[in-house]
C-alpha positions as CSV (number, residue, x, y, z in Angstrom):
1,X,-83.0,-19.5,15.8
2,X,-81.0,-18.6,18.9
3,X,-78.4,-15.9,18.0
4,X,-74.8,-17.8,18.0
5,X,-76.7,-20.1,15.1
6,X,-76.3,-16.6,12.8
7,X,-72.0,-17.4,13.0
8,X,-71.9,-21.3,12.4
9,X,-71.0,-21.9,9.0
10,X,-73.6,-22.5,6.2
11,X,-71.9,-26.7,6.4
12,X,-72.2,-26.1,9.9
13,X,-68.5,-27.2,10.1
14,X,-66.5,-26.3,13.0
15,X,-64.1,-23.4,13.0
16,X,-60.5,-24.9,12.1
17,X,-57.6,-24.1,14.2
18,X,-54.6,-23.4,11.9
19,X,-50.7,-24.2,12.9
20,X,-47.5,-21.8,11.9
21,X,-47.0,-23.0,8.7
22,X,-50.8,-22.2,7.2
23,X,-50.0,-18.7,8.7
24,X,-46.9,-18.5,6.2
25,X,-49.3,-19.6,3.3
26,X,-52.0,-17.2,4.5
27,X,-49.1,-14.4,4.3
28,X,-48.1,-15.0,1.2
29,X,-51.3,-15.5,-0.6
30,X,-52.8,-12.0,1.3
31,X,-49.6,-10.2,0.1
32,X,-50.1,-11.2,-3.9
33,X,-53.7,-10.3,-3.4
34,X,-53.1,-7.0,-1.6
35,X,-50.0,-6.4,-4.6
36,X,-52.7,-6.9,-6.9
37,X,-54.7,-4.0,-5.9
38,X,-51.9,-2.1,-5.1
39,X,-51.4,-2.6,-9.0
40,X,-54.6,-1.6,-10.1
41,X,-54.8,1.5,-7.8
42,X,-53.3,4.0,-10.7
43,X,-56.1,2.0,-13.7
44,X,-58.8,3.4,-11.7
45,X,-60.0,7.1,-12.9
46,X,-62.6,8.6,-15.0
47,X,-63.3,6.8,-18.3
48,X,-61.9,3.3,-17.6
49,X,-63.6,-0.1,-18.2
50,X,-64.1,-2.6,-15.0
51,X,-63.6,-4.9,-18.0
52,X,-60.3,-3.6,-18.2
53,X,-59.5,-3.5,-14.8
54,X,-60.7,-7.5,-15.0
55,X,-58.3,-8.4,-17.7
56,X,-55.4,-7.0,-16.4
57,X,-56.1,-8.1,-12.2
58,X,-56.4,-11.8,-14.8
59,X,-52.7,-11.7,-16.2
60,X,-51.0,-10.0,-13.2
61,X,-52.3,-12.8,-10.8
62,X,-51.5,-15.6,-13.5
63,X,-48.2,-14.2,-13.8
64,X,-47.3,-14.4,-10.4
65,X,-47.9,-18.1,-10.4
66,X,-51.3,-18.3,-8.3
67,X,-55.2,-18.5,-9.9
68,X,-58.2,-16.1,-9.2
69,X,-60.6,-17.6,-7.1
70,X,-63.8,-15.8,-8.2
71,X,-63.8,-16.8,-12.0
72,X,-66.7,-19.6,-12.5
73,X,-66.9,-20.2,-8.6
74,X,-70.7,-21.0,-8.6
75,X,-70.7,-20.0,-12.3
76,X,-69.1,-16.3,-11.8
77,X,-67.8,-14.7,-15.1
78,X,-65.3,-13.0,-14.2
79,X,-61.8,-13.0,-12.3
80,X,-62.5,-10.0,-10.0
81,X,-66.1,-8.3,-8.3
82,X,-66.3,-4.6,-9.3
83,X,-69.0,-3.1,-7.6
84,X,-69.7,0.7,-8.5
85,X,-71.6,3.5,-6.3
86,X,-75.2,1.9,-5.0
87,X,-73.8,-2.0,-5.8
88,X,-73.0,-3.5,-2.8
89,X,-71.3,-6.3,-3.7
90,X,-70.0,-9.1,-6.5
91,X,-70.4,-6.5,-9.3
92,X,-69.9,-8.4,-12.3
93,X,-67.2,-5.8,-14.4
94,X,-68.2,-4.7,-17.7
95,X,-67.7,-2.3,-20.6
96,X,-69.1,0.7,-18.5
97,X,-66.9,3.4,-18.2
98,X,-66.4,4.8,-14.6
99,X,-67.1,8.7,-14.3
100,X,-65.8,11.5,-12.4
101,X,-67.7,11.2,-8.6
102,X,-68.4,7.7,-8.7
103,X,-66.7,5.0,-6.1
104,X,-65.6,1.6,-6.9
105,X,-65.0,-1.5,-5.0
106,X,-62.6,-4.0,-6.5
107,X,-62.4,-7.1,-4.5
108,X,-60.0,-9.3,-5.0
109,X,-59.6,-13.4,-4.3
110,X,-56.1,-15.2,-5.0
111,X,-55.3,-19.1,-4.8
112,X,-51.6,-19.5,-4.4
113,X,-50.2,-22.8,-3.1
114,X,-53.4,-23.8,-2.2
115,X,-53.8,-20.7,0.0
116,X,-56.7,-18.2,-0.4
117,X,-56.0,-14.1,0.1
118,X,-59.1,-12.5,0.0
119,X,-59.3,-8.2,0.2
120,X,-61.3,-5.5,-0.8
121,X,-61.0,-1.2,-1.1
122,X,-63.2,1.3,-2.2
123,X,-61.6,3.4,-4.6
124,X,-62.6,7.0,-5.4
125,X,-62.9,8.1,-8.9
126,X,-61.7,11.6,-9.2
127,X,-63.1,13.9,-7.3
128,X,-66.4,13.0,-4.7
129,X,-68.6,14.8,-3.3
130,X,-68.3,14.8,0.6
131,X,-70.7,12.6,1.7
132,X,-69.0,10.2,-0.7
133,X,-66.0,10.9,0.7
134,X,-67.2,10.4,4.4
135,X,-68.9,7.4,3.3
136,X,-65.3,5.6,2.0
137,X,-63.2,7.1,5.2
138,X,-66.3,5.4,8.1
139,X,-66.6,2.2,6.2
140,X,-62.7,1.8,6.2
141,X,-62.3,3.1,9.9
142,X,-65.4,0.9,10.9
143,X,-63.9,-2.5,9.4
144,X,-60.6,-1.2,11.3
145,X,-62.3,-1.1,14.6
146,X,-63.8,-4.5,13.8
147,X,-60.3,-5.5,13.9
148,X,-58.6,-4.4,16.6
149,X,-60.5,-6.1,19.1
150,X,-59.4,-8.9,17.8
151,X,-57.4,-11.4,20.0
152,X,-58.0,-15.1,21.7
153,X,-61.0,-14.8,24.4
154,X,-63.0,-11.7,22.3
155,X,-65.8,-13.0,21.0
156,X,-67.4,-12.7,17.1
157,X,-69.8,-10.5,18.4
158,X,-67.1,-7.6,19.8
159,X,-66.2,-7.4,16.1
160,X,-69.9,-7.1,14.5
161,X,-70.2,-4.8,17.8
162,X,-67.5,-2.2,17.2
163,X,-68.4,-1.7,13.4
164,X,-72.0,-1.3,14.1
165,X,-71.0,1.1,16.7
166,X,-68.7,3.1,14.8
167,X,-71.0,3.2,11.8
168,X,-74.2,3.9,12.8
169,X,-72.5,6.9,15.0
170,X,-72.2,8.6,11.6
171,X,-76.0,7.8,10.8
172,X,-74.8,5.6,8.4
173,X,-75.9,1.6,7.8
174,X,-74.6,-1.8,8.2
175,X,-75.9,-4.2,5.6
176,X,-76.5,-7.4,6.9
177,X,-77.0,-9.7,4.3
178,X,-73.6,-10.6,3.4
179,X,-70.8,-11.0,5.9
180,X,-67.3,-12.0,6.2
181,X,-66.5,-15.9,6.6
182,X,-63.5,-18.2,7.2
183,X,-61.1,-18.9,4.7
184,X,-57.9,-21.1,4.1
185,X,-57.4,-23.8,1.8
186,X,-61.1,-23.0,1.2
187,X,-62.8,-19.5,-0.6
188,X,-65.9,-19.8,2.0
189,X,-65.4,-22.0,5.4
190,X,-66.7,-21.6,9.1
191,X,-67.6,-19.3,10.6
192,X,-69.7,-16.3,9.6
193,X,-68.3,-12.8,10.4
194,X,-71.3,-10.7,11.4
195,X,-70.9,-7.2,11.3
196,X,-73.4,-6.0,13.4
197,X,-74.2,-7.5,17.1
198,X,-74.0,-7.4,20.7
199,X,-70.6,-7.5,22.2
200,X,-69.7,-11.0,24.0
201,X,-71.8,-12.6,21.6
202,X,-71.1,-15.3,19.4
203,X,-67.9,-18.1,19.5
204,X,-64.7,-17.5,20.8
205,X,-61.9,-16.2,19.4
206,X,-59.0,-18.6,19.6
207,X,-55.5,-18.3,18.3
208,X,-55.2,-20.1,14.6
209,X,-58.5,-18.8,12.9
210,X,-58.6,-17.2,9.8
211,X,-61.9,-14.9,8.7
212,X,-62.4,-11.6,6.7
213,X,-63.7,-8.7,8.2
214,X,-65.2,-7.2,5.2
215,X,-67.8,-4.8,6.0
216,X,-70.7,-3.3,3.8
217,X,-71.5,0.3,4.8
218,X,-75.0,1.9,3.1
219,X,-75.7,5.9,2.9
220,X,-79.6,5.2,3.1
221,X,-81.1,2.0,4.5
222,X,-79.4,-1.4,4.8
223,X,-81.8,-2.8,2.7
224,X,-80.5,-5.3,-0.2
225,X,-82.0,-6.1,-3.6
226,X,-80.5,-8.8,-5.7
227,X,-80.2,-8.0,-9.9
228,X,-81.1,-10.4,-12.4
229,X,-78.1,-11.7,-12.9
230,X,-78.0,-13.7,-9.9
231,X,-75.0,-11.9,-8.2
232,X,-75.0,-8.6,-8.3
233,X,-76.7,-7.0,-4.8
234,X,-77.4,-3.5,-5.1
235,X,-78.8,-1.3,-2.3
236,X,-83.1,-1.3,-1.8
237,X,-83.3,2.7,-2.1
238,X,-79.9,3.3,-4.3
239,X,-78.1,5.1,-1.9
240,X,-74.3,4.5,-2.4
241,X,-72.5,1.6,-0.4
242,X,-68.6,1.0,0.2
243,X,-66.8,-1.8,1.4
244,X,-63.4,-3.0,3.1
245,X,-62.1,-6.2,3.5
246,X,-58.7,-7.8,5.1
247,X,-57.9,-11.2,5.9
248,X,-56.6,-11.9,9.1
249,X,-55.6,-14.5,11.4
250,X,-55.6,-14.6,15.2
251,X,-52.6,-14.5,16.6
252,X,-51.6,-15.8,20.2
253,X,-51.5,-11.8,21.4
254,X,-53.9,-10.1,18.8
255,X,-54.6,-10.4,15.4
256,X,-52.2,-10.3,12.1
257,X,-53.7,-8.9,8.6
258,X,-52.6,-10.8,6.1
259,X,-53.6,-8.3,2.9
260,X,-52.0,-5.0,4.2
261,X,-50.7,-3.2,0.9
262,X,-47.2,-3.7,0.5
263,X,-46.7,-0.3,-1.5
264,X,-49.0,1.6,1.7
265,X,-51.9,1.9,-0.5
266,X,-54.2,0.9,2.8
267,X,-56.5,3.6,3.0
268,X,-58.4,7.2,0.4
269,X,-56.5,8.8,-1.1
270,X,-54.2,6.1,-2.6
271,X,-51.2,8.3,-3.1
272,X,-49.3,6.5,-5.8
């Protein structure tokens, strides 16, 4: 398989080219998803349920007039992905309570108007030990520098690039089973957001496309092994993983993210 294959979308659809008015639904469905975690930011500490986390992430985005995208997509049971210390990702929440030192990664999928916003933070839950710590401020500032070399004529492979790079310089791993993917009026669309790669590879940016850049950042070895329930992917040697995610949209001079937090809950500590 010749390398620009790894980016084409699973349909093998082309990459769609959005007008003005899809940007003003992609800003408005980011914002309620963003305000959604925003929301949950002060739930998460020592002794709560993801459960809990679930029902309430459930009523706020019901509330606000829009639906979340996750619940039974592909038969998943719940409305949100809560993914604690070695899980990955699409962590199915549950009547586990959280515990001082442990991280958590609630990600987050909104319809409204028709419009998917799509984000993800690690949280900490009180107080981590440093490499913990370390491994939650890299995996932010790596999906950060995946971001900002975003523009038309960069390629998808600049992104996959500057996250490898930035990762891996802090002996850390890039796990590359999952990656980020188009989105609009549909949850998973062309194309593929690697984020690993050589830079200049892979299509052209152009202005109008919409992707996550959602990166997946391992402690030990990139290495993925899939639970039993069909969804849950945890890391091979149990090491701890932590994960970002914004939706953007290429702009005609850059990029624009579409799930910054409106209260300036963007990156550890959440001050709230």
């Amino acid at each position: 398989m010749e390398e620009v294959d790894a980016y084409v979308n699973r349909r093998t659809e082309k990459i769609k080219i959005h007008g003005a008015a899809d940007f003003d639904g992609m800003r408005a469905a980011g914002r309620l998803a963003a305000e959604c975690l925003d929301m949950l930011t002060p739930l998460v500490k020592p002794g709560a349920l993801t459960a809990k986390l679930d029902d309430v992430a459930r009523e706020f985005i019901l509330d606000h007039g829009a639906w979340p995208a996750p619940y039974q997509y592909r038969g998943f049971p719940r409305s949100i992905c809560t993914s604690v210390n070695h899980v990955i990702c699409h962590g199915i929440p549950g009547e586990k309570s959280l515990k001082d030192g442990d991280i958590l990664n609630i990600d987050v999928t909104v319809i409204l108007n028709g419009w998917h916003g799509d984000t993800n933070r690690t949280y900490p839950v009180g107080d981590l030990p440093v490499k913990a710590r370390r491994l939650i401020d890299v995996t932010y500032d790596s999906m950060m520098k995946g971001i900002e070399v975003i523009r038309p004529g960069a390629t998808f492979g600049d992104i996959g690039a500057a996250i490898q790079k930035h990762a891996e310089g802090f002996g850390l791993s890039v796990v590359r089973d999952f990656c980020g993917h188009g989105l609009g009026r549909v949850f998973h669309d062309a194309p593929n957001v690697l984020h690993y790669g050589r830079p200049g590879s892979g299509p052209m940016l152009e202005a109008g496309m919409f992707f996550t850049v959602e990166p997946m950042i391992n402690i030990g070895k990139p290495d993925v092994r899939m639970m039993a329930d069909g969804w849950t992917a945890v890391t091979r040697d149990r090491s701890l993983s932590a994960q970002f995610e914004h939706s953007v949209g290429v702009t005609d001079t850059g990029v624009e993210i579409f799930t910054t937090s409106p209260a300036g809950l963007t990156k550890p500590p959440y001050a709230v």
